[in-house]
C-alpha positions in Angstrom: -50.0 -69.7 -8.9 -47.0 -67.4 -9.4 -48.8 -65.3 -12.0 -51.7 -65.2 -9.7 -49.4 -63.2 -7.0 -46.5 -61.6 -8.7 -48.3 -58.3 -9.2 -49.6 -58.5 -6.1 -45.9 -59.2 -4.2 -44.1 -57.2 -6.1 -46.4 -54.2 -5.8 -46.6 -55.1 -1.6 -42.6 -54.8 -2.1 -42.8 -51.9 -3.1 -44.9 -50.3 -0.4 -43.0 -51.6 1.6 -40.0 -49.1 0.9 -37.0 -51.3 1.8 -34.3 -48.4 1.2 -31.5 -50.1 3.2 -30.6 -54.0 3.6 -33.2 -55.4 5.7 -34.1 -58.9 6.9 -37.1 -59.7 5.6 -39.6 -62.5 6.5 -41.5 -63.7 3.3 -44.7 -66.0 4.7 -45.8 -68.4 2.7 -42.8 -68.3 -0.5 -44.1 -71.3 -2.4 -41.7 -71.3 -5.3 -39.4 -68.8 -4.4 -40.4 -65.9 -6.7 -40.3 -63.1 -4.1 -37.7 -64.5 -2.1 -35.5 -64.2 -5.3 -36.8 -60.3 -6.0 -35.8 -59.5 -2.4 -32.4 -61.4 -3.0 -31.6 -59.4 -6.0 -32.3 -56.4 -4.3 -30.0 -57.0 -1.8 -32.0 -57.8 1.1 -31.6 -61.1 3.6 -34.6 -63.3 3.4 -36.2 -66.0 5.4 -38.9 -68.0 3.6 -41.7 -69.9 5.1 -43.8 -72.4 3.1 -46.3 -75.6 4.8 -45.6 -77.6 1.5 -41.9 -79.3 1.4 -42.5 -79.2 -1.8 -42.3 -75.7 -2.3 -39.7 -75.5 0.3 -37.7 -78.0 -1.8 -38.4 -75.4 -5.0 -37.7 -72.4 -3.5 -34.6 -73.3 -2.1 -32.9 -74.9 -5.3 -34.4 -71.8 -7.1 -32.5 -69.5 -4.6 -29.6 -72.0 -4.1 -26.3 -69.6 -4.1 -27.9 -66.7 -1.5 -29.0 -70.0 0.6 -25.2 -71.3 0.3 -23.8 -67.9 0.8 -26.1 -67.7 4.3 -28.6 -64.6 2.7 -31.9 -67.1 2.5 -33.1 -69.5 4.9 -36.2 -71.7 3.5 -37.9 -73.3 6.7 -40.7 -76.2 6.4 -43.2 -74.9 8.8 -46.7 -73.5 9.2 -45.3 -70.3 10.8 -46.8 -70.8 14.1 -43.2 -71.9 15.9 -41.2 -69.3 14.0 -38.8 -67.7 16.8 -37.5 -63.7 16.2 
């Protein structure tokens, strides 16, 4: 599945024109792929996935900006997400 969206998340990255730091809400992270391009660009990150699975994955993958309090990977459908 990652190859399936890479292009696609890292082009929507782009568009997206994060200049400065932002926090940035990635819906639906599955393995932790885009979380981990946002990371590395400096941004703060809060992944959502419905698998705990994934969660599981993307949070070892993404392990040291989790421990260091830049990414948050949250079990949830996204319906009860609070701003």
């Amino acid at each position: 599945m990652v190859k399936d969206t890479a292009i696609g998340n890292d082009r929507a990255i782009e568009l997206l024109d994060l200049s400065e730091r932002s926090r940035v809400l990635d819906g639906g992270c599955g393995q932790g792929r885009t979380l981990a391009t946002l990371l590395a660009a400096g941004h703060d990150v809060i992944g959502v996935a419905p698998s705990t699975a994934m969660v599981s994955r993307a949070s070892r993958r993404n392990r040291h900006a989790v421990a260091e309090g830049r990414a948050q990977v949250i079990h949830t459908d996204g319906r009860e997400l609070q701003a």
